[in-house]
GUSE-555643 format. One record per residue: x, y, z of N, C-alpha, C, O, CB in turn; residue in one letter. Coordinates in steps of 0.001 Angstrom, whole numbers, plus 500000, padded with zeros to 6 digits. Last residue first. Glycine has a CB too. Example, Ala and Ser with C-alpha at 12.3 -4.5 7.8 and 13.67 -1.06 7.14 Angstrom:
2
512850497750507080513670498940507140512900500030507870513409501138508039514084499402505725S 513190494310507800512300495500507800513200496700507800514236496681508465511308495527509046A 
//
This chain:
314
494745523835507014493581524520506102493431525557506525492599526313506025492280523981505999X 498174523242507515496719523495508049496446524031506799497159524471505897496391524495509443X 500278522801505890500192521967507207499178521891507573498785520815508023500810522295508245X 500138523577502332500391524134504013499927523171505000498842522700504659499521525571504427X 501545521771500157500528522131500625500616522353502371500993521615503281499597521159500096X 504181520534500065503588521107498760502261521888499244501965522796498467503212519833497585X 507291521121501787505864520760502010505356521383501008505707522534500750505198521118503303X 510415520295501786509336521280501079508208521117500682507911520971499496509628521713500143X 513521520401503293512150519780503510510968520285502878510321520902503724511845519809504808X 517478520864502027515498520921502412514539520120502239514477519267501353514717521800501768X 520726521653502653518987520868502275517871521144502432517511521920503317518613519868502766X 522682523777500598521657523563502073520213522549501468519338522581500602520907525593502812X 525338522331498895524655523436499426522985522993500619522604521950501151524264524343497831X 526686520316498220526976520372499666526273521592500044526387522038501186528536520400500053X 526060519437495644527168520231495870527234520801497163527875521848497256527239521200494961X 523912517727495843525019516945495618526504517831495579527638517355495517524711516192494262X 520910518129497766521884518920496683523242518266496754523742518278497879522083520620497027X 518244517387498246519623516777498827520759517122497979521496516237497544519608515178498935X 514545517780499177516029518300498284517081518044498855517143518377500038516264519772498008X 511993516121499048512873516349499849514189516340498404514545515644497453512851515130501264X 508912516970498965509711516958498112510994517642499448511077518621500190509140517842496578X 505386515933500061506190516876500355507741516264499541507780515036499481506151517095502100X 502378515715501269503081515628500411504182516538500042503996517720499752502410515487499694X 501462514896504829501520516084503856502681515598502597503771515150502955502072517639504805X 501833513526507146501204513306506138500683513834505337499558513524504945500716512882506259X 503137515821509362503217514508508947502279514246508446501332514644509124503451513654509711X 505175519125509354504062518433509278504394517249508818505393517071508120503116518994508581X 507267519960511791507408519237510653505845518488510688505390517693511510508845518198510708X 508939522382513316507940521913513164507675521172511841507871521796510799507221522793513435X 512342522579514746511142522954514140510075522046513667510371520851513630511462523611513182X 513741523009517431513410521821516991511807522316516050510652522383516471513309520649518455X 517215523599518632516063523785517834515705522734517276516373521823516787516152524667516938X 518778521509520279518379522954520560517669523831519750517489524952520225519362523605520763X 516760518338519569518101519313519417517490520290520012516298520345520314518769519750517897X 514601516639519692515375516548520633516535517840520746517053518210521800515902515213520462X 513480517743516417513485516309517248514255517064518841514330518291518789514767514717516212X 515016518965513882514238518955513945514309517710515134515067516764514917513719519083512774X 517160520018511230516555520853512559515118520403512913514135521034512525516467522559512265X 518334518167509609517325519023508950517203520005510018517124521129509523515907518303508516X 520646516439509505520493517925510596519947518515509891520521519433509307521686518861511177X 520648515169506259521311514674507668521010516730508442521183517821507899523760513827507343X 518971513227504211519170514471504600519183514602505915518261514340506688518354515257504103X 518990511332501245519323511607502882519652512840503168520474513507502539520466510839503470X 517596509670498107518191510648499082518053510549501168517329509949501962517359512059498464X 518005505761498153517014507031498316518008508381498843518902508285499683515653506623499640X 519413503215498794519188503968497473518473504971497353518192505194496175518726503318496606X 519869501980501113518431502279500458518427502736499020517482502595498243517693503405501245X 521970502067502197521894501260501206520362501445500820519934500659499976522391499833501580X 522563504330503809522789504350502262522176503749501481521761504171500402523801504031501878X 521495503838506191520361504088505143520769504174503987519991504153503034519612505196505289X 523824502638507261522602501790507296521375502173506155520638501425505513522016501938508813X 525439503962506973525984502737506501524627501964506272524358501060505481527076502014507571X 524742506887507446525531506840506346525496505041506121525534504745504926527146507660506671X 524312506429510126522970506911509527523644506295508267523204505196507929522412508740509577X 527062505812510981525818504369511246524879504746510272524453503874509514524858504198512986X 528307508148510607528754506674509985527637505658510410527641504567509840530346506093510626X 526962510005512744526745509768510935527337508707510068526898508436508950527300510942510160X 527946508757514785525969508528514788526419508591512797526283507732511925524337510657515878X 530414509352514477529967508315514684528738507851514100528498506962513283529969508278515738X 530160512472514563530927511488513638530470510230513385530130509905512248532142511249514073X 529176513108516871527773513159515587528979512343514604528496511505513843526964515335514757X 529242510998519790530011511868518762529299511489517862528809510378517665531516511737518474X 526458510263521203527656510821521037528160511022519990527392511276519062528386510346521533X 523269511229521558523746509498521150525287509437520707525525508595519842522751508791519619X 522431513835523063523082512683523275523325511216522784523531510246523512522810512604524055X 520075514018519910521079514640521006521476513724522141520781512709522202520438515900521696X 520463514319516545520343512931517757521680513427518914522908513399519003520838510848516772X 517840516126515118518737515778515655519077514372516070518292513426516010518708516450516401X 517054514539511631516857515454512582518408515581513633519562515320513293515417514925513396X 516851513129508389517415513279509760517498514246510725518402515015510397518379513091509706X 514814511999505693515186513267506675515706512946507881514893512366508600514040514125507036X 515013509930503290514804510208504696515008511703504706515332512404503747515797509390505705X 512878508533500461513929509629501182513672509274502517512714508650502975513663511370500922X 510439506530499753511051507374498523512641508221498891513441508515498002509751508666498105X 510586503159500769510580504559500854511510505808499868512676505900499485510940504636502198X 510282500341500292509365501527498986509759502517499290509582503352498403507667501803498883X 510831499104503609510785499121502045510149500075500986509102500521501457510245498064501747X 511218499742505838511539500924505134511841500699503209512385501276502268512977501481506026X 510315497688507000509799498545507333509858499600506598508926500401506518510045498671508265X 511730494557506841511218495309505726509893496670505944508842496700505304510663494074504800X 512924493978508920511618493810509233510936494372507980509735494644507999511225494489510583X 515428494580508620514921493736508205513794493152508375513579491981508063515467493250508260X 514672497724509155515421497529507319515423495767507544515418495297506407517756498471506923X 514638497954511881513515498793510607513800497816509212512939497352508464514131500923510137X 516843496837512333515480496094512445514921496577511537514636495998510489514646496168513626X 518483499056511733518896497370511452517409496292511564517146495260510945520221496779512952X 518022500853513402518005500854512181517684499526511236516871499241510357519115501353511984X 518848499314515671517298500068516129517174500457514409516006500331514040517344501875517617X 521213498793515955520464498043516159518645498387515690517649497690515500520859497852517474X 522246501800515067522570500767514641521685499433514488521399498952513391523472500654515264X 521476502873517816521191503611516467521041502492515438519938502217514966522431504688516006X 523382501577520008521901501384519693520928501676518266520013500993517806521373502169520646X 525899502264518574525198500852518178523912500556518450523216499771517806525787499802518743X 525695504807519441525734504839518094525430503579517727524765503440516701526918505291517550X 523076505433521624524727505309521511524282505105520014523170505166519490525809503879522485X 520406507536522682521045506149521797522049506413521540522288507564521176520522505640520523X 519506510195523522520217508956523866520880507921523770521732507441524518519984508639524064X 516986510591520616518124510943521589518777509913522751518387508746522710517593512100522331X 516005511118517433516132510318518641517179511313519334517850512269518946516661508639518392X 514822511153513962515561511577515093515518510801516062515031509691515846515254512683515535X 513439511189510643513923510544511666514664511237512909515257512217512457514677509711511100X 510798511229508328511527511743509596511766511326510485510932510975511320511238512460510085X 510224509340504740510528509515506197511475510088507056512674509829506945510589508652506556X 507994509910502463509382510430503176509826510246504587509708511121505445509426511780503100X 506467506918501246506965507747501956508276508818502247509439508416502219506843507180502524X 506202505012499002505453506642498901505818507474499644505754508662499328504076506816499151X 506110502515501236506222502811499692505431504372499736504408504714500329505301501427498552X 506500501370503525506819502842503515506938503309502269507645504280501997508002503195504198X 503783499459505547504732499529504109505170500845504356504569501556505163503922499360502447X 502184498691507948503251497787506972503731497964505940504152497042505242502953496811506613X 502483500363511044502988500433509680502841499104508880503612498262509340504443500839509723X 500437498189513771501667499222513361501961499481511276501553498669510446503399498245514246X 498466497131514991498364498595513885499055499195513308498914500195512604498036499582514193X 499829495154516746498183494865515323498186496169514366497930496137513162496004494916516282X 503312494991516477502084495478517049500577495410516146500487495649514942502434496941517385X 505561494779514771504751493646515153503686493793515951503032492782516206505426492783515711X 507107497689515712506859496942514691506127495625515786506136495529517014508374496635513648X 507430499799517595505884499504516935505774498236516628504815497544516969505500500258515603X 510007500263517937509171499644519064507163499657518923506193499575519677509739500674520510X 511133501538516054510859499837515872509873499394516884509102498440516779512287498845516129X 509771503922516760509074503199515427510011501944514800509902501439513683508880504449514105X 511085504538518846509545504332518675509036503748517571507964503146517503508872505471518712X 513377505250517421513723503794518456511851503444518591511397502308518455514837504312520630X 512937507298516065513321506217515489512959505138515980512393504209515405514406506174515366X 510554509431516257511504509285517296511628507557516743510736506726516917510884509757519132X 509163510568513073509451510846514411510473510058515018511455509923514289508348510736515141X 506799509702510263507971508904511086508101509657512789507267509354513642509720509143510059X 506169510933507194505865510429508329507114510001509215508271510001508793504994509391508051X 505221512583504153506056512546505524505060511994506112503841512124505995506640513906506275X 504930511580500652504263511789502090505322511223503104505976510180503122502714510933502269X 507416512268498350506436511403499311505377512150499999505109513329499768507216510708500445X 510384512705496291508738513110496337507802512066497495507654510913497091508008512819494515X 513383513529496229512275512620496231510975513171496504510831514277497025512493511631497128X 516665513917494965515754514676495092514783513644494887514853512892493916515776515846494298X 520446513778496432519233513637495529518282514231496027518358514918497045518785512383495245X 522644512219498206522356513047497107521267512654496522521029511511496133523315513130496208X 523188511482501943523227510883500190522559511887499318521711512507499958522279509298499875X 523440513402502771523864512716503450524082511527502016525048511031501436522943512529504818X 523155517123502266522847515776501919523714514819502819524596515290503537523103515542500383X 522488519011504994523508518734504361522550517294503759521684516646504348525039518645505338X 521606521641507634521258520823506764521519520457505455521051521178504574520481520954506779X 522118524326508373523640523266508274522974521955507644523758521162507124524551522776510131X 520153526208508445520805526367507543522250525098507302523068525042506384521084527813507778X 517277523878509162517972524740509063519125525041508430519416524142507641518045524877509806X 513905523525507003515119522966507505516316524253507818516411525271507132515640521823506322X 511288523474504928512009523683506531513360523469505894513743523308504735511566522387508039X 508936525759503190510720524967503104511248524990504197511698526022504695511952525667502198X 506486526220504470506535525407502783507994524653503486508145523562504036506848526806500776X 505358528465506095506204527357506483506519526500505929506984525610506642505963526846507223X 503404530416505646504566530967505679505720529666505962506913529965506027504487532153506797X 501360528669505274501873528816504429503303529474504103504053529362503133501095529151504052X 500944528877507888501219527724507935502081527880506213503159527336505974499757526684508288X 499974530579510554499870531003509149500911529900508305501977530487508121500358532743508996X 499175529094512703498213530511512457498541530741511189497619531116510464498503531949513403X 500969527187513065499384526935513617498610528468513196497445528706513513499333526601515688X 503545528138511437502790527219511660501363526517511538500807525805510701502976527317512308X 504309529908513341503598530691512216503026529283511973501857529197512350504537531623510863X 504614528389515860503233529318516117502912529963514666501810530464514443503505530713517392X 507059526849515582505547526087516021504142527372515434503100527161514814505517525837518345X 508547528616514845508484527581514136506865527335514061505961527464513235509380526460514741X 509035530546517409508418531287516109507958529766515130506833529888514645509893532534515154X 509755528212519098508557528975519772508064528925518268507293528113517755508791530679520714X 512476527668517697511134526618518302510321527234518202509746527095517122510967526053519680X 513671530368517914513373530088516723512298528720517061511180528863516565514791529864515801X 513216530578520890512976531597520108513096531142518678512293531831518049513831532677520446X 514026528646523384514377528430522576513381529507521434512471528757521079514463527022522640X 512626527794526115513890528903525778514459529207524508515382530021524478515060528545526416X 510820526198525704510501527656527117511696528388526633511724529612526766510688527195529331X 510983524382523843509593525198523741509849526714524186509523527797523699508364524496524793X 512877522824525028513232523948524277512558525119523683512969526195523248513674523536523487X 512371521826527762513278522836527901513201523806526619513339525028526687514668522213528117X 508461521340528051510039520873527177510993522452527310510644523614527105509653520362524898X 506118521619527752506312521507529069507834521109528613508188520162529315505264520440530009X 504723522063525278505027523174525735505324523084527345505008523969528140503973524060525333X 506621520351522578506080520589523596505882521677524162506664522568523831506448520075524184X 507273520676519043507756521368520230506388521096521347505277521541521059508130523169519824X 506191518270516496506804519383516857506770519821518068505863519158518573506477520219516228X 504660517054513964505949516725514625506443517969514775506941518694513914506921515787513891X 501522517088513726502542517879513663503486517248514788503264517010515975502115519374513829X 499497515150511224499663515895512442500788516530512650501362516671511570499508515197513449X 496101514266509524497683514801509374497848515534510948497022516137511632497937516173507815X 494370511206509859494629512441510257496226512940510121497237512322510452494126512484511630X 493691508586509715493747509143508452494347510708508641494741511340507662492241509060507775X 492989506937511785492101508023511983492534508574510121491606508903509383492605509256513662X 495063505313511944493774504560512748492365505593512401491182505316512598494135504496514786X 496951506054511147496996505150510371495525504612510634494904503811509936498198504269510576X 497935509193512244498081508458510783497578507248510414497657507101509195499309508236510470X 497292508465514368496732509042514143496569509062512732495517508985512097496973509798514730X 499327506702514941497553506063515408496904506728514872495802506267514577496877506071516893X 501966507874514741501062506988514007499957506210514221499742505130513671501590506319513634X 501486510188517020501472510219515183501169509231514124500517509379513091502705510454514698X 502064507637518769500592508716518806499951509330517203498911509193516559501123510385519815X 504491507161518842503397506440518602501744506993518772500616506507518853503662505392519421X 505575510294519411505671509605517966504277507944518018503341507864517224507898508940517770X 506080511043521877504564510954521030504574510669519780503576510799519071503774512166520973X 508195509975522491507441509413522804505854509678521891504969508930521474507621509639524111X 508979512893519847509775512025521632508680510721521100508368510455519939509193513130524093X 506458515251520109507264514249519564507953513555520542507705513538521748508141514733518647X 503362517031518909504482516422519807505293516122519395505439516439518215504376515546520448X 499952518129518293501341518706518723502199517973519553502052518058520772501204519886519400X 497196518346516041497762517803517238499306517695517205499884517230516222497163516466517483X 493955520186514869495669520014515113495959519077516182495189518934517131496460521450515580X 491881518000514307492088518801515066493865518625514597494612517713514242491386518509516602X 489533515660511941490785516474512318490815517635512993490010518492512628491414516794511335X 486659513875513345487633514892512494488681515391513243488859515555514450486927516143511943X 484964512614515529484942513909515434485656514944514729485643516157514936485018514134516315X 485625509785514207484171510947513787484241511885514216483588512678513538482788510754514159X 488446509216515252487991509802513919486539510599513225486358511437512341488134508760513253X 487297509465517903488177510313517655488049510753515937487762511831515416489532509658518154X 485810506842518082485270508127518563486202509228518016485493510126517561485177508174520176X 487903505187517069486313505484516494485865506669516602485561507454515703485235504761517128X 489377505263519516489909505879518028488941506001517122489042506921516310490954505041517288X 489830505630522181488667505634521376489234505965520071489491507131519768487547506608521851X 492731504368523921492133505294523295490937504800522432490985503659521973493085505951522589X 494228502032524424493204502392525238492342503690524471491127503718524670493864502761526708X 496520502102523119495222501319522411494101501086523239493206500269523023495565499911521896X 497820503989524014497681503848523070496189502969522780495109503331522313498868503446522741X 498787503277526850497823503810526253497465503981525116496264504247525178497762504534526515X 501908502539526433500796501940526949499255502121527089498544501171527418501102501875527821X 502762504110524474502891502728523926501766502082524996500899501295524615504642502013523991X 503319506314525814502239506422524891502027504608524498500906504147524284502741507598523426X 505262505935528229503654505782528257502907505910527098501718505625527238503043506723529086X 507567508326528584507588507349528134506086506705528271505530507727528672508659506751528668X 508855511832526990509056510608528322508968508986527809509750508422527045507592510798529609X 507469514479526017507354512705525700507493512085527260506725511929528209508939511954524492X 504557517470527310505899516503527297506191514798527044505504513931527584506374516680528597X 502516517749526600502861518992527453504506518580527871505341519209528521501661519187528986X 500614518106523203501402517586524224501975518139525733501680519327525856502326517344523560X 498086519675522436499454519984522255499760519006523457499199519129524545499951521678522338X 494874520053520007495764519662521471497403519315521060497877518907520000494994518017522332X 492864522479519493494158521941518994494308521298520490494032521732521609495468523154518338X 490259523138519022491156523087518247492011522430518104492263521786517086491495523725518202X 487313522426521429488861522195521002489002521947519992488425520991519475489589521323521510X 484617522223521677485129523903521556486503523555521774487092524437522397484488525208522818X 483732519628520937483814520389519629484671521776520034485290522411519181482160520743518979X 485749517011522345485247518414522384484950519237521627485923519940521357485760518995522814X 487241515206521409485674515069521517485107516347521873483932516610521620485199514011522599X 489664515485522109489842515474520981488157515598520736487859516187519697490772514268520469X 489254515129525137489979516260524313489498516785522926489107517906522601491314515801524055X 488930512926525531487956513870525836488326515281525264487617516265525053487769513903527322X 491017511255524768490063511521523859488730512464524156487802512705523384489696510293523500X 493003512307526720493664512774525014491867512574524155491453513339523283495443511030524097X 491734511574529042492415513008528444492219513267527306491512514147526815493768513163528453X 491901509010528430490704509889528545490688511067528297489910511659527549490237509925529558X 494523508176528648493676508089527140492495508306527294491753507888526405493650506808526367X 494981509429531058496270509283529795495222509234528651495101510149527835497508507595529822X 493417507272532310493296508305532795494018509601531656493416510671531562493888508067534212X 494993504438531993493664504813531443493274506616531750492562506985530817492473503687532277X 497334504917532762497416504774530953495948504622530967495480504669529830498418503228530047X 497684506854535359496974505736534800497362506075533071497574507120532456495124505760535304X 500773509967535377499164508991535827498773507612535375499755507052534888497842509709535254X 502766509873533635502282510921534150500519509969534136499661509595533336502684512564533105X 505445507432534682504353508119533603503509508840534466503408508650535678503389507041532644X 507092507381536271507762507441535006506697507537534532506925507903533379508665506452534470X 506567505953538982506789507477538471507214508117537350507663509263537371507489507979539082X 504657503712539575506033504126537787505510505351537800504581505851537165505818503164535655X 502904504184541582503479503339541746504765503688540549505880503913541019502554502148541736X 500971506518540683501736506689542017502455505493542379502782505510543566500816507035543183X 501901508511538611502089507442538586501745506803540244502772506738540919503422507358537960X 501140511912538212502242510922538679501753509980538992500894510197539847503057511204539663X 499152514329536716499344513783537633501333512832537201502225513058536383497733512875537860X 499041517011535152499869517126536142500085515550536756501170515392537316499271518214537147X 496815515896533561498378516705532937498973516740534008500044516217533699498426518337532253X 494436515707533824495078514747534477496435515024533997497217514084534139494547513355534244X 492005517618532897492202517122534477493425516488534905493710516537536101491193516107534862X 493921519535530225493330518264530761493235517960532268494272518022532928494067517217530217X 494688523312530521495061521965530810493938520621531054493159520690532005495845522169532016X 493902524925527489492995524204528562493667523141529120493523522038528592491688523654528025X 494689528129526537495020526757526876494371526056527785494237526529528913496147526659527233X 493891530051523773492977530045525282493606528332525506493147527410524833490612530296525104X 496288532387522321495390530842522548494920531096523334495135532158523919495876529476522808X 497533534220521979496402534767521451495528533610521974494307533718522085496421535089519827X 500097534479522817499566534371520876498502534368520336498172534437519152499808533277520131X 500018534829525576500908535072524824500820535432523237501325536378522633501528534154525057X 499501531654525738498284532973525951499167534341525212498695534738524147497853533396528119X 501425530109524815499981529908524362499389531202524222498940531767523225499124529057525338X 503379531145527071503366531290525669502317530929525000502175531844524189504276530716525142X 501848529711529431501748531522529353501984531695527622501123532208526907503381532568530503X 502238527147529142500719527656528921500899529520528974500078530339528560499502526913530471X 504662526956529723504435527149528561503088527510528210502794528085527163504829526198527988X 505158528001532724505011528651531444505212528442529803505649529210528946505597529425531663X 503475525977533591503021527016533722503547527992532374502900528504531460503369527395535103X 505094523312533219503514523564532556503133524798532467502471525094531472502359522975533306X 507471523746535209507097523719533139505864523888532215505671524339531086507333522325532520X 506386523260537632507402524737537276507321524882535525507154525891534839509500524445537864X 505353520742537305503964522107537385504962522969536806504743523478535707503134522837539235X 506527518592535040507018519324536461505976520654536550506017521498535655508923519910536395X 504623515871533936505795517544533380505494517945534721504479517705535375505186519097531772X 505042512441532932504808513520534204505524514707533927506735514737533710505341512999535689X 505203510617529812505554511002531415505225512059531737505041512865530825506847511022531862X 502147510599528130503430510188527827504161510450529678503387510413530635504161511324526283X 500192512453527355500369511397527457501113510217527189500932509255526443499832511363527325X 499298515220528811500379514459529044500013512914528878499646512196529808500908514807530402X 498010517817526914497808516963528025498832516283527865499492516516526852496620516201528152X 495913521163526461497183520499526699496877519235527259495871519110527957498112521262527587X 493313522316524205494011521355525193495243520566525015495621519782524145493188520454525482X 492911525302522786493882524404522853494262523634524080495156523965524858494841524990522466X 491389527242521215491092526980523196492040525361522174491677524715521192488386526788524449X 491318530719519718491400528868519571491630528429521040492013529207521915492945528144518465X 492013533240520128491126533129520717490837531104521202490460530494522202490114534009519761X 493706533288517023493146534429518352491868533977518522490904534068517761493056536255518018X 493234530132514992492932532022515137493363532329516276493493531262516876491298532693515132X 494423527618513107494592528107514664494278529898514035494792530572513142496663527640515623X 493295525809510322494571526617511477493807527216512276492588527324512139495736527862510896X 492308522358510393491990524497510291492983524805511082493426524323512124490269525459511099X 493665519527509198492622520303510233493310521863509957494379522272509503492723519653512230X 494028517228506839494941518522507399493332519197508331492178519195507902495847519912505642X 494170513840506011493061515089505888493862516186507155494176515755508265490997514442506425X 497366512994503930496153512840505272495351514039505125495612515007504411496821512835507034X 497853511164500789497773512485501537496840512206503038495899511424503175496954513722500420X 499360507933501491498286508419500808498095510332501532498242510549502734496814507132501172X 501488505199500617501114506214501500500372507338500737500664507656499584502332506731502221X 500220502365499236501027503069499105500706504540499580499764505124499044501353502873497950X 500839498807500000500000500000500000500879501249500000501975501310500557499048500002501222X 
//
């Protein structure tokens, strides 16, 4: 099967009531606060979910019940006076909620923006695959880089209000990795999440048509390795037209990480495009997913790009 445009939800006005929620680990109140100020800030009305703040009270490692997690996200999404919901931070828990969610219910109420990455990468693809819905790989607002970071912030917000201003990502050190020029639909996010799909009832089974976005953090360079290595014999990344590479903050020396990206995806035969700006790094711009889109990999070492054919939002 071969990846197909997703249905894109309305941009964001002055005034849009945007639920935040956590479904994924626990955000520290000191973080929630002000990213909900930047919201207000642009004009949003932010609605934290009842259960964004909680803690686990046994795996302090997720922010509350994985049932409590997928009430949130679908009471959310069921709300006709919500626009947009925005993550409030990854961590770890979407994998366990996940298929607690109403996804019936979710797809009849149509596309809404929806805002993450990290961990919320298995979210992107439920949404992509269970609902048909385009979504946005992009900046938390309970995340170090959301709160300090001034090109993030501007990324995310022309974006959700004026989306057309946002066609050609990538930043200026974005380099081919392999050479060339492809045509797909984007999808993908946080690498190690999207082996940790495979063999699941819903997960992916083809990447024919696709562009796929990749990043991570943490991973040593053999985790990278291992975690590639599956994708490619689990025939995950068969048909795919390109990659995109984001950051990969702490997985050590970028020498390294780029001899694994370089050994493992060469052999695809598809362009590569290594530090688009995007994932875990000190900037992390906004990358619509399931939007048709033309990835440029210039063979004279000039600047790459990501070049969405149609704006992110309606």
């Amino acid at each position: 099967m071969t990846l197909i445009p997703a249905a894109r939800p309305a941009r964001l006005r002055p005034g849009s009531r945007v639920a935040v929620v956590s479904p994924c680990g626990p955000v520290p109140a000191d973080r929630l606060e002000p990213g909900l100020d930047i919201l207000r800030g642009w004009g949003l009305d932010p609605v934290p979910m009842p259960h964004v703040l909680d803690v686990h009270r046994e795996l302090d490692y997720l922010a509350g019940t994985d049932e409590d997690r997928a009430r949130d996200l679908r009471d959310a999404w069921c709300d006709p006076s919500v626009d947009a919901v925005i993550c409030a931070r990854g961590g770890y828990g979407a994998h366990r909620m996940v298929d607690l969610v109403d996804w019936a219910a979710v797809r009849a109420a149509g596309p809404k923006v929806f805002v993450g990455y990290s961990d919320v990468t298995v979210l992107h693809e439920a949404f992509a695959l269970r609902t048909g819905f385009a979504t946005l790989h992009g900046p938390m607002t309970g995340t170090e880089t959301f709160l300090k970071d001034p090109r993030t912030q501007e990324s995310l917000r022309a974006t959700l209000f004026d989306p057309g201003t946002q066609l050609t990502l990538g930043l200026a050190d974005a380099r081919a990795l392999v050479p060339g020029r492809a045509r797909g639909i984007t999808y993908g996010g946080c690498v190690s999440l999207l082996a940790a799909d495979l063999g699941t009832p819903h997960a992916r089974r083809s990447a024919r048509g696709g562009l796929l976005v990749i990043e991570d953090t943490t991973e040593d360079p053999y985790g990278l390795d291992r975690i590639l290595t599956q994708l490619l014999r689990a025939g995950a990344l068969d048909g795919v037209a390109g990659v995109a590479c984001g950051s990969w903050a702490g997985c050590g020396p970028y020498e390294k990480v780029r001899a694994v990206l370089a050994d493992r995806l060469g052999a695809l035969g598809v362009p590569v495009v290594e530090e688009l700006g995007f994932g875990h790094g000190p900037t992390g711009l906004t990358i619509p997913l399931g939007v048709p889109a033309v990835l440029d990999a210039p063979a004279d070492g000039g600047r790459a790009t990501l070049t969405v054919e149609v704006p992110a939002l309606l």
